[in-house]
Backbone atoms as SQL, in Angstrom:
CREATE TABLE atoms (id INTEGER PRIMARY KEY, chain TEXT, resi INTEGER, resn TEXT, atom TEXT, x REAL, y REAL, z REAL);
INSERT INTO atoms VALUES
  (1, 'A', 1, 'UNK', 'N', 0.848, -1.184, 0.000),
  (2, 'A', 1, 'UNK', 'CA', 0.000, 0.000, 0.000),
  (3, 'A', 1, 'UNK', 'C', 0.886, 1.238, 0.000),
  (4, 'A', 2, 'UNK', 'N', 0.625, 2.003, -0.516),
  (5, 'A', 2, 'UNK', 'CA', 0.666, 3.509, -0.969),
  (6, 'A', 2, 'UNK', 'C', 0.511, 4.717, 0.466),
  (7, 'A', 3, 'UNK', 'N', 1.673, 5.085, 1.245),
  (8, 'A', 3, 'UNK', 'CA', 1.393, 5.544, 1.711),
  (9, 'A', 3, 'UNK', 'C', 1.476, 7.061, 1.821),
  (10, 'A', 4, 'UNK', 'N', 1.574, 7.447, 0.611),
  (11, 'A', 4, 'UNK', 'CA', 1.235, 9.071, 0.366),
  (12, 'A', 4, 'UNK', 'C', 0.127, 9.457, 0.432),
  (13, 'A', 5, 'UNK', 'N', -1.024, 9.009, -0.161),
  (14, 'A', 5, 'UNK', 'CA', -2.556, 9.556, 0.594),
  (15, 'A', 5, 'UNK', 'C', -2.557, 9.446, 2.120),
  (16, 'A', 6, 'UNK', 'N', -2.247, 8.872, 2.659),
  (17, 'A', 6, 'UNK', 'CA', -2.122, 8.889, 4.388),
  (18, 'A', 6, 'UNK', 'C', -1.374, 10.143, 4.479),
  (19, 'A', 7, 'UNK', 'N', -0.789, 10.325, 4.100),
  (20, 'A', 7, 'UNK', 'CA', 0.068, 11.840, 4.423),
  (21, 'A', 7, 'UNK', 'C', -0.225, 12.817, 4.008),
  (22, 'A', 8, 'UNK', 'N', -1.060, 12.933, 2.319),
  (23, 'A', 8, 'UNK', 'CA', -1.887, 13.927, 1.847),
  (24, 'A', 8, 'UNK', 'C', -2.887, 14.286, 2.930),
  (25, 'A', 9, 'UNK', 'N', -3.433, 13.235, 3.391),
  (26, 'A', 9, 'UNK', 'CA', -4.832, 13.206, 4.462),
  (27, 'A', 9, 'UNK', 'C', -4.318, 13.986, 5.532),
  (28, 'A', 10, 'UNK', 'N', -3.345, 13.387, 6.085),
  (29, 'A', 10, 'UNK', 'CA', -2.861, 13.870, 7.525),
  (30, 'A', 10, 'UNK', 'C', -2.641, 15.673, 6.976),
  (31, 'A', 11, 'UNK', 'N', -2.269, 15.745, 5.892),
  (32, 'A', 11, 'UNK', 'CA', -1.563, 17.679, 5.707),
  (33, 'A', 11, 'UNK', 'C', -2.808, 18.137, 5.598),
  (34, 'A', 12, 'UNK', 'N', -3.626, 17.847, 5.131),
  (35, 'A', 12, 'UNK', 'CA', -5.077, 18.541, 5.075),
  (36, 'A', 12, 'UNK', 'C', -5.752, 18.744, 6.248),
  (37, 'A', 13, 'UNK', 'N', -5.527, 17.824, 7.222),
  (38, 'A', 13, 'UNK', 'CA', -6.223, 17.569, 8.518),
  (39, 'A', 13, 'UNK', 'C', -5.325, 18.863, 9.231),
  (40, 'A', 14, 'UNK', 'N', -3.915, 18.597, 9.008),
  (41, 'A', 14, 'UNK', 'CA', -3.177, 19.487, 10.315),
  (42, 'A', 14, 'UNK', 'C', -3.835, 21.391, 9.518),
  (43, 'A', 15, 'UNK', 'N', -4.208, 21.098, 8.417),
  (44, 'A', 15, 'UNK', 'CA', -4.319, 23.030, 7.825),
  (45, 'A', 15, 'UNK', 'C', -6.010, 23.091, 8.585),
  (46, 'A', 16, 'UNK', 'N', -6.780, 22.259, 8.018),
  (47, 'A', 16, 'UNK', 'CA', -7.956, 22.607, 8.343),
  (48, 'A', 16, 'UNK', 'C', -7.691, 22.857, 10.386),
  (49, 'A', 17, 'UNK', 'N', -7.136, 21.981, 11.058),
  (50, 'A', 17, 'UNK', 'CA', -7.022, 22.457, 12.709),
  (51, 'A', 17, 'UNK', 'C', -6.311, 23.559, 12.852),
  (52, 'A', 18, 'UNK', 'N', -5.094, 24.151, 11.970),
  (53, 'A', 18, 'UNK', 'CA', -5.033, 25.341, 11.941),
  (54, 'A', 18, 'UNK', 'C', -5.611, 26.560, 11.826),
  (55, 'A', 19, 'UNK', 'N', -6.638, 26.225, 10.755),
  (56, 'A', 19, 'UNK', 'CA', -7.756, 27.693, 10.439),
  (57, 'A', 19, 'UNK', 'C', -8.633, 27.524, 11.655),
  (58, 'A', 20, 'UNK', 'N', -9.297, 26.295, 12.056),
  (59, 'A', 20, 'UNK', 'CA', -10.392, 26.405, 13.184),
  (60, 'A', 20, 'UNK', 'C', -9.323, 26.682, 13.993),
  (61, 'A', 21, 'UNK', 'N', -8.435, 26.777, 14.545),
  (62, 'A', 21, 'UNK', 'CA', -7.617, 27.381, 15.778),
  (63, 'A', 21, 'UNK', 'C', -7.762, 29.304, 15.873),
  (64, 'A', 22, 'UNK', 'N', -7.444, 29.508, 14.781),
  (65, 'A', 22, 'UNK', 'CA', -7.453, 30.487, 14.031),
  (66, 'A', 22, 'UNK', 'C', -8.716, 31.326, 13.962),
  (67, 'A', 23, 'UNK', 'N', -9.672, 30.557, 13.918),
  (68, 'A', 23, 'UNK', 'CA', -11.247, 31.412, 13.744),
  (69, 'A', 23, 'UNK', 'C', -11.173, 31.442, 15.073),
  (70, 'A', 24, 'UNK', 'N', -11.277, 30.178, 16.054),
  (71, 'A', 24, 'UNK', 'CA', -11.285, 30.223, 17.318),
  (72, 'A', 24, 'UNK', 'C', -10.562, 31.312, 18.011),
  (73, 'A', 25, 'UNK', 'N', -9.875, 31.753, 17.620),
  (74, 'A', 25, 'UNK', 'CA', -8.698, 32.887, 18.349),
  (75, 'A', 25, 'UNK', 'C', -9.354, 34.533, 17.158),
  (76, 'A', 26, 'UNK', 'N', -10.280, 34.187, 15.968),
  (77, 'A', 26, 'UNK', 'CA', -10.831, 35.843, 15.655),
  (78, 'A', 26, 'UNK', 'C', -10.123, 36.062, 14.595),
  (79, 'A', 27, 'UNK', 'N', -9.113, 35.933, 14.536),
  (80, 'A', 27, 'UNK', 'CA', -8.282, 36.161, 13.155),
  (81, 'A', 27, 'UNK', 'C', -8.587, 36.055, 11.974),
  (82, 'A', 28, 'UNK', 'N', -9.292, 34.750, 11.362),
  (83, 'A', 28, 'UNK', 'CA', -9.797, 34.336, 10.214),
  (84, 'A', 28, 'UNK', 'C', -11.167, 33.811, 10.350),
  (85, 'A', 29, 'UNK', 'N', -11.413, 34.496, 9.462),
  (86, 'A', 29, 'UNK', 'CA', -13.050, 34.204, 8.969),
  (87, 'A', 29, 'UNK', 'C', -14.362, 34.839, 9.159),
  (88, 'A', 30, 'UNK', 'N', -15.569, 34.679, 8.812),
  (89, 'A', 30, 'UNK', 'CA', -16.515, 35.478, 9.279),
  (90, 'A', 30, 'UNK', 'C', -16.941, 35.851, 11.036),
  (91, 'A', 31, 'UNK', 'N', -17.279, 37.236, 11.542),
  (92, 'A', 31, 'UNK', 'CA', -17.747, 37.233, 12.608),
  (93, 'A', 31, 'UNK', 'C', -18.981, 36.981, 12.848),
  (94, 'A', 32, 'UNK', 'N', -19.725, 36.396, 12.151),
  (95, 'A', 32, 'UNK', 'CA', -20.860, 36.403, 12.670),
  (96, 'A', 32, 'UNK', 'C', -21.024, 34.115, 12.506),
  (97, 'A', 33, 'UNK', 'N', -19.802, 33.941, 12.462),
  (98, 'A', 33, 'UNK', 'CA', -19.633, 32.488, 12.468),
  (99, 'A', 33, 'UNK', 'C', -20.008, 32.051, 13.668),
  (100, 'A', 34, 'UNK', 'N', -20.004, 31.040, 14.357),
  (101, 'A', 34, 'UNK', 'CA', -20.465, 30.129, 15.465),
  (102, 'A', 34, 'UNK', 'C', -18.764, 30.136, 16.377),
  (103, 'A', 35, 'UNK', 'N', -17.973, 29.700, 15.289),
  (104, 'A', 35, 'UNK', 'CA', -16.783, 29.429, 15.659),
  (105, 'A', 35, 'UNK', 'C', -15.916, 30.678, 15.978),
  (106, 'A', 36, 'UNK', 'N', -16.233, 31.601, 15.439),
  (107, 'A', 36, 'UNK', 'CA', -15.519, 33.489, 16.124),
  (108, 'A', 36, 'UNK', 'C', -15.658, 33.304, 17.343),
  (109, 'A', 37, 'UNK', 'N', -14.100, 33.433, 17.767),
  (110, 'A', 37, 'UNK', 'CA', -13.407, 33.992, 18.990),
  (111, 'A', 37, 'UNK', 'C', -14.372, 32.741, 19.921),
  (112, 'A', 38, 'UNK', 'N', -14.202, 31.378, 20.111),
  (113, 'A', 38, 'UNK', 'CA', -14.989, 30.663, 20.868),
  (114, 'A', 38, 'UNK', 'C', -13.605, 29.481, 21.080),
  (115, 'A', 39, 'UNK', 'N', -13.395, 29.345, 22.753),
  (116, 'A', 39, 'UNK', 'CA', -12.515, 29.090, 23.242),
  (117, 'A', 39, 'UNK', 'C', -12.514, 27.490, 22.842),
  (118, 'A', 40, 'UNK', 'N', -14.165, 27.570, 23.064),
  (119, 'A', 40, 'UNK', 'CA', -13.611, 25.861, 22.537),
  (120, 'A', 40, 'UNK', 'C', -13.663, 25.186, 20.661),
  (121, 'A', 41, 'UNK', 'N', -13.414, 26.422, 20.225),
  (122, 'A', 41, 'UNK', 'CA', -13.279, 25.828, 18.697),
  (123, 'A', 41, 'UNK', 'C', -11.628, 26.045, 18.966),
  (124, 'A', 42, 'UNK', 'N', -10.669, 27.031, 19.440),
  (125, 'A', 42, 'UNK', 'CA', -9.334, 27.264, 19.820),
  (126, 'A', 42, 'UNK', 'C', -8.804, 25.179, 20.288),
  (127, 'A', 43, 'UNK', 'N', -9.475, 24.955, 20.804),
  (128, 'A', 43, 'UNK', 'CA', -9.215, 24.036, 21.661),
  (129, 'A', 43, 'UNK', 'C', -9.363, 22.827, 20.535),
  (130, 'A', 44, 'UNK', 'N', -10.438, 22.609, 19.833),
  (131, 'A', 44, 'UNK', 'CA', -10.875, 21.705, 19.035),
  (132, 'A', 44, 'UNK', 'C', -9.623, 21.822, 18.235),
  (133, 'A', 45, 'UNK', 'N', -9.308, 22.823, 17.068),
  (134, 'A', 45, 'UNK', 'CA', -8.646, 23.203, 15.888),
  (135, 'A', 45, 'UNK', 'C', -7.439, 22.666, 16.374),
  (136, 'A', 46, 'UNK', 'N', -6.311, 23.199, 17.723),
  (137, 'A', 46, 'UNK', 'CA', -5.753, 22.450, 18.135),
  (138, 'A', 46, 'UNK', 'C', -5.213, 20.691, 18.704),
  (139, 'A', 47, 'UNK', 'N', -6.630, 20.355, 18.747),
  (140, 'A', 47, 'UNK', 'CA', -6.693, 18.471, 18.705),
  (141, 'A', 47, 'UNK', 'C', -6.815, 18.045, 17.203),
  (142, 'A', 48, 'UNK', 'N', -7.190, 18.701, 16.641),
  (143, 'A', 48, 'UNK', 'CA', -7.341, 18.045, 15.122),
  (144, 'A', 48, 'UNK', 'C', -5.632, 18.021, 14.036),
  (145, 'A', 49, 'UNK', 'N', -5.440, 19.313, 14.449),
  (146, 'A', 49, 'UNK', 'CA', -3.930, 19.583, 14.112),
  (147, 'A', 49, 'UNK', 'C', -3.069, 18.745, 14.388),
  (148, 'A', 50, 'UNK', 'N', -2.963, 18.573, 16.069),
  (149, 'A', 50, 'UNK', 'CA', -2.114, 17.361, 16.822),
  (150, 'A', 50, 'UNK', 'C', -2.313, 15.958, 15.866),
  (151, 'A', 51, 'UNK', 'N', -3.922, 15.619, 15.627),
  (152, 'A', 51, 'UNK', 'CA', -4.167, 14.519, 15.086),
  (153, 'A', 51, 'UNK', 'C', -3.532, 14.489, 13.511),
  (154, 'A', 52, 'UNK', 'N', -3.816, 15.252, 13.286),
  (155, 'A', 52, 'UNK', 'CA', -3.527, 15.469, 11.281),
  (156, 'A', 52, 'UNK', 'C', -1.781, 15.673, 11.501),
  (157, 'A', 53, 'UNK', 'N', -0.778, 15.967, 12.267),
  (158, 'A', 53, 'UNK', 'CA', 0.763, 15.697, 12.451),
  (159, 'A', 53, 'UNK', 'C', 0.842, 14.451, 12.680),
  (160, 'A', 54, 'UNK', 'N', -0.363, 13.644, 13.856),
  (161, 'A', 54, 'UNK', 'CA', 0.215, 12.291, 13.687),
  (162, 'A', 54, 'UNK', 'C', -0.294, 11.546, 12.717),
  (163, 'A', 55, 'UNK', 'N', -1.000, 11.768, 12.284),
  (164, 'A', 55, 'UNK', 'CA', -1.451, 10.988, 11.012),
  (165, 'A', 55, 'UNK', 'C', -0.325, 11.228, 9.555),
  (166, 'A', 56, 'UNK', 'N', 0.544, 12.615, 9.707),
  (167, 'A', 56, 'UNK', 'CA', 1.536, 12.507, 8.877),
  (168, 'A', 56, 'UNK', 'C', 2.772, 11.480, 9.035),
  (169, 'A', 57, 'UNK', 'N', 3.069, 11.559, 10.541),
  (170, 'A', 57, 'UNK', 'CA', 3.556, 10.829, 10.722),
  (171, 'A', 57, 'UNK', 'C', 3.445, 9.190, 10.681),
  (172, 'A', 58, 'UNK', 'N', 2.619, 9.118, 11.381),
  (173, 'A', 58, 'UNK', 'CA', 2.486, 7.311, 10.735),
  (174, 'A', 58, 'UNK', 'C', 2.702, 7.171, 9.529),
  (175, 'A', 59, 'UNK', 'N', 2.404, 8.147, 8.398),
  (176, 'A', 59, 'UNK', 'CA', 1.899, 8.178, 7.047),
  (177, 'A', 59, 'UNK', 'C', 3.840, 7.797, 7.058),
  (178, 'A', 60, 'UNK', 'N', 4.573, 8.490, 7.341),
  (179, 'A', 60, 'UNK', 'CA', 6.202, 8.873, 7.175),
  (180, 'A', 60, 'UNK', 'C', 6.596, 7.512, 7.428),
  (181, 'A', 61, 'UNK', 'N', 6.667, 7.157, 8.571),
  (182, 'A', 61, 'UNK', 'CA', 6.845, 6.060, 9.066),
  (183, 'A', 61, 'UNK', 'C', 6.251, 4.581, 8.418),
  (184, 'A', 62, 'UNK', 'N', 5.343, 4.658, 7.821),
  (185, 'A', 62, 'UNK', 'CA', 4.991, 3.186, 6.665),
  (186, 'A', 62, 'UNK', 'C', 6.024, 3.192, 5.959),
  (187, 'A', 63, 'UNK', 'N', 6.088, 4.480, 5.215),
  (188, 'A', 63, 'UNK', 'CA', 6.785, 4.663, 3.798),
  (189, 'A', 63, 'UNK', 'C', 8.306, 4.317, 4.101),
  (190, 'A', 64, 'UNK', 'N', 8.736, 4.974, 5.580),
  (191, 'A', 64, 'UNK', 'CA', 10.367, 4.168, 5.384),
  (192, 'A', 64, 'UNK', 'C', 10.411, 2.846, 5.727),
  (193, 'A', 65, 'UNK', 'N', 9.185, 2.402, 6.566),
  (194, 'A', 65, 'UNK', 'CA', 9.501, 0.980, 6.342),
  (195, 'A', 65, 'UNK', 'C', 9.552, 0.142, 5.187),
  (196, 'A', 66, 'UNK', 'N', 8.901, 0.880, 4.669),
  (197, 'A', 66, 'UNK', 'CA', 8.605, -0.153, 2.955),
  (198, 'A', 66, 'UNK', 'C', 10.152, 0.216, 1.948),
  (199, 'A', 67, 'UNK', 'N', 10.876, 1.424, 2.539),
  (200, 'A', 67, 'UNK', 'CA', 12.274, 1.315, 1.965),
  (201, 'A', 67, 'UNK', 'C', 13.328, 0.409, 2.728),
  (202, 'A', 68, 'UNK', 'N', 13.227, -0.154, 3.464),
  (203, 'A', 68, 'UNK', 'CA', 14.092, -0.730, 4.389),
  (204, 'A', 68, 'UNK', 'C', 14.038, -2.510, 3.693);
């Protein structure tokens, strides 16, 4: 198996927890959103990010095993 879509997946995951971190903190996006300046979208955007780095990583980690 192919493990560059696992890592495409994971980079998409860590940008999208970046912007919801981001709305969460006011910076980006509409104010009249749900997610403006709301501590716990800050909080969310941040677990998804964490998740979408490790999901790059595992993604990293298949691929050198399959060079070894």
């Amino acid at each position: 198996m192919n493990s560059i879509p696992i890592i495409i997946i994971g980079i998409i995951i860590t940008i999208l927890g970046i912007i919801f971190g981001l709305q969460g903190q006011g910076m980006v996006g509409p104010e009249q959103s749900f997610m403006y300046q709301s501590s716990e979208w800050i909080n969310n955007g941040n677990y998804l990010a964490m998740l979408g780095v490790l999901i790059v990583l595992i993604g990293y980690i298949v691929e050198k095993k399959k060079l070894i």
